[in-house]
C-alpha positions in Angstrom: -10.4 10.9 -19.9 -12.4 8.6 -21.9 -15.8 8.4 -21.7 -16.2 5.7 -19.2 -14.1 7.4 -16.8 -16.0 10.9 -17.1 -19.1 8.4 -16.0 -17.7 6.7 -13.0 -16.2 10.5 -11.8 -19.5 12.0 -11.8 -20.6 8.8 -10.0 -18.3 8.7 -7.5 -18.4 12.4 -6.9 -23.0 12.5 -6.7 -22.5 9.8 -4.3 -19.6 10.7 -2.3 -21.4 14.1 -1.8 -24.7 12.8 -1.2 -23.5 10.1 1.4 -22.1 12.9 3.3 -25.6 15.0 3.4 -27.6 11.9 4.6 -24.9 11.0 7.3 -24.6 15.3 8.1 -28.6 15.1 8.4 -28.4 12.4 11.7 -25.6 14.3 12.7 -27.0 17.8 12.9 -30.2 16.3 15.0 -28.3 14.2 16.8 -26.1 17.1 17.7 -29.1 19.5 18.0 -30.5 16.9 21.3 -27.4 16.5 22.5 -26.6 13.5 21.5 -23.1 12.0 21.0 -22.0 10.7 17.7 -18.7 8.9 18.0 -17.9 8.1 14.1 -18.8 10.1 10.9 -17.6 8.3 7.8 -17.8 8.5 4.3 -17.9 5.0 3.1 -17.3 1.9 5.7 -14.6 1.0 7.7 -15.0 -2.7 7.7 -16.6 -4.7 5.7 -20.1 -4.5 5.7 -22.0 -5.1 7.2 -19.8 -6.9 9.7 -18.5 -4.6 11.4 -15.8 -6.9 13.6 -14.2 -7.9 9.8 -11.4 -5.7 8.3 -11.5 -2.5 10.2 -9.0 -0.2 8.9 -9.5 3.7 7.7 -8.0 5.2 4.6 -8.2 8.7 6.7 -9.3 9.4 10.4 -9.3 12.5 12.4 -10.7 12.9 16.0 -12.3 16.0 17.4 -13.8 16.5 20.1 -16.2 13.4 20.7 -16.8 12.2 17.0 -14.0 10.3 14.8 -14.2 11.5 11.2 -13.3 9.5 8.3 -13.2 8.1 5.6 -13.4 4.1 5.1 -12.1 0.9 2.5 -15.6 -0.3 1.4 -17.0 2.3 -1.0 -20.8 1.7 -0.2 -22.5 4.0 1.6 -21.8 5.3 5.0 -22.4 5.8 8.5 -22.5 8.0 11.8 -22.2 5.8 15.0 -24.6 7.8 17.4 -23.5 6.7 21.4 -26.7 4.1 22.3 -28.1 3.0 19.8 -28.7 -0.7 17.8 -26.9 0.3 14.1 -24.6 -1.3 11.6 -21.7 -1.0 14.1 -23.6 -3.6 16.4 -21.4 -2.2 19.6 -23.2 -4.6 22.4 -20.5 -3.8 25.4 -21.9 0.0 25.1 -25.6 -1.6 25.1 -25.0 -3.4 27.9 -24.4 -0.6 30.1 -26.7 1.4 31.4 -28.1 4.5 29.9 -26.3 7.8 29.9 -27.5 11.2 29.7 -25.5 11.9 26.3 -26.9 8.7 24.2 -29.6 8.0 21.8 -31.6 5.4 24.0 -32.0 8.2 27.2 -34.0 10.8 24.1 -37.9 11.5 23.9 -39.4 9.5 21.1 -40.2 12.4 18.8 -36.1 13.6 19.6 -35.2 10.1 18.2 -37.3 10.4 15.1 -35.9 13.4 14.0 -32.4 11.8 14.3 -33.5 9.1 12.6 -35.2 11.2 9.9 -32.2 13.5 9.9 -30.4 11.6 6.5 -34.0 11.6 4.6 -34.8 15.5 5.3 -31.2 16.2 4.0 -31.9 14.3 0.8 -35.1 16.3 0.4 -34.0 19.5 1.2 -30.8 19.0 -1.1 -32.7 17.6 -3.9 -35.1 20.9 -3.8 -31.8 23.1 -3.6 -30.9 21.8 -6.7 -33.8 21.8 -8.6 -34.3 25.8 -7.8 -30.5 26.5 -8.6 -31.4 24.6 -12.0 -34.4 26.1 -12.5 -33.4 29.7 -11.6 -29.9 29.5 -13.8 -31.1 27.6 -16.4 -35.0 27.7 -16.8 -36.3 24.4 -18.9 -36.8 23.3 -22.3 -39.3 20.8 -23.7 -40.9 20.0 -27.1 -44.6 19.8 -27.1 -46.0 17.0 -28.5 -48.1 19.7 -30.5 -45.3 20.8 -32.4 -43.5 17.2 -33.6 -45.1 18.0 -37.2 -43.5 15.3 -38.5 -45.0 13.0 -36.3 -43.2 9.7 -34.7 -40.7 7.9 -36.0 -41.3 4.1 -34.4 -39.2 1.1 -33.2 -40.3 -2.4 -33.7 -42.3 -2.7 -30.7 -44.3 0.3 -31.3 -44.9 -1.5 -34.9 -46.4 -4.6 -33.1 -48.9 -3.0 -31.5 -50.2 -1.0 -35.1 -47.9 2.8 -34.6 -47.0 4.0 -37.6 -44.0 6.3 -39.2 -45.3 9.5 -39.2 -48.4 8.8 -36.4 -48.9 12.2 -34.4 -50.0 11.2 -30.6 -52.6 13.5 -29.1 -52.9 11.4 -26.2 -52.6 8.9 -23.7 -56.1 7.1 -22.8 -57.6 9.8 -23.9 -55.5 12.1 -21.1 -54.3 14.8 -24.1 -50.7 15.3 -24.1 -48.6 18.3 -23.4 -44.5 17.1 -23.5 -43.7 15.0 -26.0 -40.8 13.1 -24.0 -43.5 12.1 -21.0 -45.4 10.2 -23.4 -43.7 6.9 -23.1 -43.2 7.3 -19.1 -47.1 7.9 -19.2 -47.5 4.5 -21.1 -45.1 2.6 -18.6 -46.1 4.1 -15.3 -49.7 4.4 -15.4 -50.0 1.1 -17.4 -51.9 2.4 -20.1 -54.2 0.9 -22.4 -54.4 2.8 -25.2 -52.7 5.6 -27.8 -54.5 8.3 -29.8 -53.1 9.3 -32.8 -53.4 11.4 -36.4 -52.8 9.4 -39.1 -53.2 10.6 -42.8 -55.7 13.3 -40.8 -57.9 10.9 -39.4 -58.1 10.0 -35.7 -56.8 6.6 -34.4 -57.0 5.1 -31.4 -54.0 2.0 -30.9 -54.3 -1.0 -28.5 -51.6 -1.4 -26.0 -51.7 -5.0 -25.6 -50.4 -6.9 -22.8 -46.5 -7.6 -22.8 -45.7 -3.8 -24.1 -44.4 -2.4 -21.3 -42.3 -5.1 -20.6 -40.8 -5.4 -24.4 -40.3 -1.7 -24.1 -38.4 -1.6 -21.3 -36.2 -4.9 -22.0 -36.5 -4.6 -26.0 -34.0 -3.4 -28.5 -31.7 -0.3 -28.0 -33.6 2.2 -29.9 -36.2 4.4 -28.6 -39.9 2.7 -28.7 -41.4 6.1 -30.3 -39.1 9.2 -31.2 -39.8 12.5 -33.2 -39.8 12.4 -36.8 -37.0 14.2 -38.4 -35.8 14.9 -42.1 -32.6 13.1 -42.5 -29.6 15.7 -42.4 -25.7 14.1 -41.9 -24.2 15.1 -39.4 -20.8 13.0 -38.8 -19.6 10.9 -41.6 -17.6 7.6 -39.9 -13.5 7.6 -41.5 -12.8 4.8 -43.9 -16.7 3.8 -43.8 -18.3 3.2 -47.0 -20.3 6.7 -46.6 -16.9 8.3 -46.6 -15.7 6.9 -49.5 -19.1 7.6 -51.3 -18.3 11.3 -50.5 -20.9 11.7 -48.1 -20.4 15.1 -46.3 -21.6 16.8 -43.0 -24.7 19.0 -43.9 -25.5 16.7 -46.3 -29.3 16.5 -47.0 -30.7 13.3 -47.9 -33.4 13.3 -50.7 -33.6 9.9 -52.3 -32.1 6.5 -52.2 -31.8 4.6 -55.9 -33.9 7.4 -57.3 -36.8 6.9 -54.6 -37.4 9.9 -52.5 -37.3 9.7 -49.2 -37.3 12.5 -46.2 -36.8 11.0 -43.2 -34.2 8.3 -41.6 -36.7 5.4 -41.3 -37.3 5.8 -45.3 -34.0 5.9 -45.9 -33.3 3.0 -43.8 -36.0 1.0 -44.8 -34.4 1.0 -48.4 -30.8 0.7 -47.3 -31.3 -2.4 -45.7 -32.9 -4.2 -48.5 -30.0 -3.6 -50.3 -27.1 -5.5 -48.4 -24.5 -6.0 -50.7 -25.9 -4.3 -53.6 -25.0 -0.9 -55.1 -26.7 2.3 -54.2 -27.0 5.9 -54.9 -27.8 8.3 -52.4 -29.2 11.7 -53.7 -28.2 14.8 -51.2 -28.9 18.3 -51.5 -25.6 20.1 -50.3 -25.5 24.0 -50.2 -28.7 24.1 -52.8 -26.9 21.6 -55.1 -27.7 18.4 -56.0 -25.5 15.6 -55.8 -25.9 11.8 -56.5 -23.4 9.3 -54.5 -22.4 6.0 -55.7 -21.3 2.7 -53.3 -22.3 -0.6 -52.4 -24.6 -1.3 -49.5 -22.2 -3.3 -46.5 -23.2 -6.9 -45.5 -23.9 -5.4 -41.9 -26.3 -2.6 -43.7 -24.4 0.2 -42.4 -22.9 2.9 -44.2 -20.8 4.2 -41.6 -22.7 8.1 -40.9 -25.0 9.5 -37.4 -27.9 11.8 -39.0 -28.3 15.1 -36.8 -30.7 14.5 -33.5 -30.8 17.8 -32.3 -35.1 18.7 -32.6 -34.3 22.3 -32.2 -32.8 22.2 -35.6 -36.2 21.2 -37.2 -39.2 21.6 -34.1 -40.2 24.5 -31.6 -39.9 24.0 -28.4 -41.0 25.6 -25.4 -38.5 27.3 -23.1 -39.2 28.3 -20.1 -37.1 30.8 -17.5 -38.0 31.2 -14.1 -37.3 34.3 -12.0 -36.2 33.4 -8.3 -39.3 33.4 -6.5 -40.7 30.8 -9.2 -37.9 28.7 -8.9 -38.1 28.2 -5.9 -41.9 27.3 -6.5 -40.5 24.4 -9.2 -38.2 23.7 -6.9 -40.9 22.0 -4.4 -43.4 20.5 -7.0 -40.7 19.2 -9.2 -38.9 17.4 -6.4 -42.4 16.2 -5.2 -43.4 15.0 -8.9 -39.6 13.4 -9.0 -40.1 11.5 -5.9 -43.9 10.5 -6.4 -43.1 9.1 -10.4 -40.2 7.0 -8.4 -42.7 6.0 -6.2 -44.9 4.6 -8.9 -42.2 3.2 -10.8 -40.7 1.1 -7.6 -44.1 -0.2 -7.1 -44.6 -1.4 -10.7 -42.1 -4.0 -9.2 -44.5 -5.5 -7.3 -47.6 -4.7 -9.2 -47.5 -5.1 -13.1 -47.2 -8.5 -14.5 -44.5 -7.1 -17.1 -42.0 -5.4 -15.3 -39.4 -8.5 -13.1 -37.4 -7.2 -10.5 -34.5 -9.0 -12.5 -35.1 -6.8 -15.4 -35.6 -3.7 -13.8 -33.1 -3.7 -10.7 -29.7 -2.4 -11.0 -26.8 -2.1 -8.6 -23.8 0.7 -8.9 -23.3 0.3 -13.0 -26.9 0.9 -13.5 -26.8 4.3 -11.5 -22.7 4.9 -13.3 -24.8 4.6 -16.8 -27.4 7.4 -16.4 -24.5 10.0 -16.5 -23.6 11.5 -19.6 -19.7 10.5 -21.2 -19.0 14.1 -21.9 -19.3 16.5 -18.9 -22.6 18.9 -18.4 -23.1 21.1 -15.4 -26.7 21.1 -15.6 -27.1 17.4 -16.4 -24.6 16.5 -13.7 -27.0 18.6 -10.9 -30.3 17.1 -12.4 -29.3 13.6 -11.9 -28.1 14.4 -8.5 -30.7 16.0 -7.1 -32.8 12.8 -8.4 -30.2 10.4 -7.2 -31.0 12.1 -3.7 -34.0 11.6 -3.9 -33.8 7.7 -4.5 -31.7 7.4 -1.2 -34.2 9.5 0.6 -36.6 7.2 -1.0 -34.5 4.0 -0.5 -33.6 4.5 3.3 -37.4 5.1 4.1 -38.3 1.5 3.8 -39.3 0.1 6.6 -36.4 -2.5 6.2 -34.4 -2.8 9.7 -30.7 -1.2 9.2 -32.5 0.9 7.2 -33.7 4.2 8.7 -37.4 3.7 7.9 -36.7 0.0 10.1 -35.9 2.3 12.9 -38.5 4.7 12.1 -41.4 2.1 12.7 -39.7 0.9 15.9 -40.1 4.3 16.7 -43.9 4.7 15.3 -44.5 1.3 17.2 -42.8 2.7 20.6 -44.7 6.3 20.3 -48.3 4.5 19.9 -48.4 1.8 22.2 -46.0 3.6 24.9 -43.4 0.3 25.0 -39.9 0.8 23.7 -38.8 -2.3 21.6 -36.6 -4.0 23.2 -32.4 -3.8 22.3 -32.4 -7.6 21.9 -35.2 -7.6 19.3 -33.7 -4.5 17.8 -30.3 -6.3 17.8 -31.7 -9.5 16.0 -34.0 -7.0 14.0 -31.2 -4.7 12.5 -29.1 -8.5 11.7 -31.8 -9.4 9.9 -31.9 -6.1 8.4 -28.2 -5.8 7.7 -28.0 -9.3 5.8 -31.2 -8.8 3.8 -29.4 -5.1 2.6 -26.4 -7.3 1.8 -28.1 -9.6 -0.4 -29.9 -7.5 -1.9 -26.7 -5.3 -3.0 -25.1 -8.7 -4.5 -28.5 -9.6 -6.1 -28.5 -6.0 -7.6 -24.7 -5.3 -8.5 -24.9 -9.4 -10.3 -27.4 -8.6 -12.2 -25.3 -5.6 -13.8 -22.6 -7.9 -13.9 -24.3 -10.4 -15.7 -26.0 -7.7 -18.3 -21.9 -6.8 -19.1 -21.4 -10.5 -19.8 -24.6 -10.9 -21.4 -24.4 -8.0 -24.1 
């Protein structure tokens, strides 16, 4: 399966799995009151979100009251709960009165809870993960402490006066412990300034305005990354590094006689050589050996240099026994969920960051898997693809369940129940805004495939 394929699996399987949590969350409260649910699907069976348009099941099953199955349109799903204003918009059974068994005859606080039902899953399943996780696997980071070599930058970090070779102590003067929460520092907490070691001195940089945004729309490489020596590790067939005899394990020491230890040096000369011959020095099994070519007009040679840091830096690993994952478990699910917070808000709040920039539909959340298969990654970005819905489905948007939530708030403070009509119009509303805002986000991933 190609790589593309192994991304849309693990997509299709997070989702499909988390759907079926949220919707199992308003079921098992709904269930607990006893309340009747009448549908439980996994994806929609018309096309949302009108629910009178195509209505046709790939698979349905009745028992007992409730209708499982499984639906055509592959967004989202839905349990339709007897009584109550949802996606389904079922005004004959609203027009009748109230029956013992719906969600309209429930105590406020009982209707909360089913309402809450799909966000408490999404928690709860994101913490289960993150203690399996932790207690199987423990963590590993690299502290900024122990990147000797120091940064390696891209050509944003130049603008604003990095360096090669810069050590960062800290963030607006906040020191910093893991190296790979530096830039998230800069982006979420808008900050205004870097420290860093340069030549054994102490520096402090400028992040001046329009930073965040060129790092988060700028070029593909990373804005800062650790320094590394440059070491081969896969050598491109029929590129020009092949035919120069450049080998795996090869060690780069100079370039046209000009020593050089790290890729940035290396690259800096390569490039001012396009179309010209070079010699690249390497040091292979303590020998060493000089390679002769000519520079391609594109200034690649055709050859990845190794990226793995635990081949050249320390890090810190950390194992947890069960009753300390379970610990992590809660504050890392918390920190998960607050950092998404932030970052959602930034929307709103920071003059850099557009909502067309930074708002993605369904091949924005395909693209954060990895193309080759790993257990551990494939739980992470679960557990913090639950918590987005959890987070997503609390806005107080109505169709949403936080809409429904501060009907429910509303009803609970001031004693009067909102009435079915304004829910009715409300949840419309609700229902076509959610629409829009699914084509705004899934054309905007459309149009970044056309435009790159």
């Amino acid at each position: 399966m190609s790589g593309t394929g192994v991304k849309v699996l693990q997509l299709f399987v997070a989702l499909s799995l988390l759907i079926v949590l949220h919707e199992g969350g308003h079921f098992f409260f709904a269930k607990l009151f006893k309340t009747r649910v009448e549908k439980f699907y996994l994806f929609f069976d018309f096309l949302f979100p009108f629910s009178g348009l195509l209505n046709f099941s790939l698979f349905k099953k009745k028992k007992g009251d409730t209708e499982y199955g499984i639906g055509w349109f592959p967004l989202g799903g839905y349990v339709k709960i007897a009584g109550m204003v949802d996606e389904s918009m079922d005004k004959d059974q609203m027009a009748l009165p109230p029956q013992p068994w719906e969600y309209r005859s429930k105590k406020p606080w009982q209707r909360l809870f089913i309402m809450l039902g799909g966000i408490i899953v999404n928690i709860i399943v994101a913490i289960v993960i993150y203690i399996f996780v932790f207690s199987i696997y423990g963590e590993e980071y690299l502290p900024a402490r122990n990147a000797k070599y120091g940064i390696a930058v891209d050509s944003v970090a130049k603008t604003i006066g990095l360096r090669n070779g810069d050590i960062i102590t800290a963030v607006d003067n906040k020191p910093v412990e893991r190296f790979e929460r530096i830039v998230a520092n800069i982006i979420l907490d808008e900050a205004k300034t870097i420290q860093v070691t340069r030549n054994g001195e102490p520096v402090s940089i400028n992040i001046v305005p329009g930073t965040v945004h060129s790092i988060i729309t700028g070029t593909k490489n990373s804005f800062i990354a650790p320094r590394i020596p440059i070491l081969v590790d896969d050598v491109n067939k029929g590129s020009e590094a092949s035919k120069m005899g450049l080998k795996q394990g090869d060690s780069i020491v100079a370039v046209n006689s000009t020593p050089v230890r790290f890729f940035d040096e290396f690259d800096s000369i390569k490039r001012s050589l396009a179309g010209q011959p070079i010699e690249v020095s390497v040091m292979r099994k303590d020998t060493l050996v000089n390679l002769k070519g000519t520079v391609p007009a594109d200034k690649l040679l055709g050859f990845l240099p190794v990226g793995d840091y635990n081949r050249f830096f320390k890090t810190e690993p950390i194992k947890y026994n069960p009753i300390q994952a379970i610990g992590k478990g809660f504050t890392f699910t918390y920190d998960q969920f607050t950092n998404y917070v932030r970052q959602f808000r930034l929307i709103f709040t920071s003059k850099e960051i557009k909502a067309s920039e930074s708002v993605g539909g369904i091949i924005t959340f395909g693209k954060i898997f990895p193309a080759e298969f790993d257990m551990e990654k494939f739980l992470m970005l679960t557990a913090f693809i639950s918590i987005i819905l959890a987070f997503m489905n609390l806005l107080p948007i109505p169709g949403l369940d936080g809409g429904y939530v501060i009907f429910l708030l509303f009803e609970m403070i001031t004693g009067r129940q909102v009435s079915e009509k304004v829910m009715e119009r409300a949840t419309t509303v609700g229902l076509v805004l959610l629409l829009t805002l699914m084509v705004y986000a899934n054309g905007l991933d459309i149009f970044r495939l056309f435009k790159h």
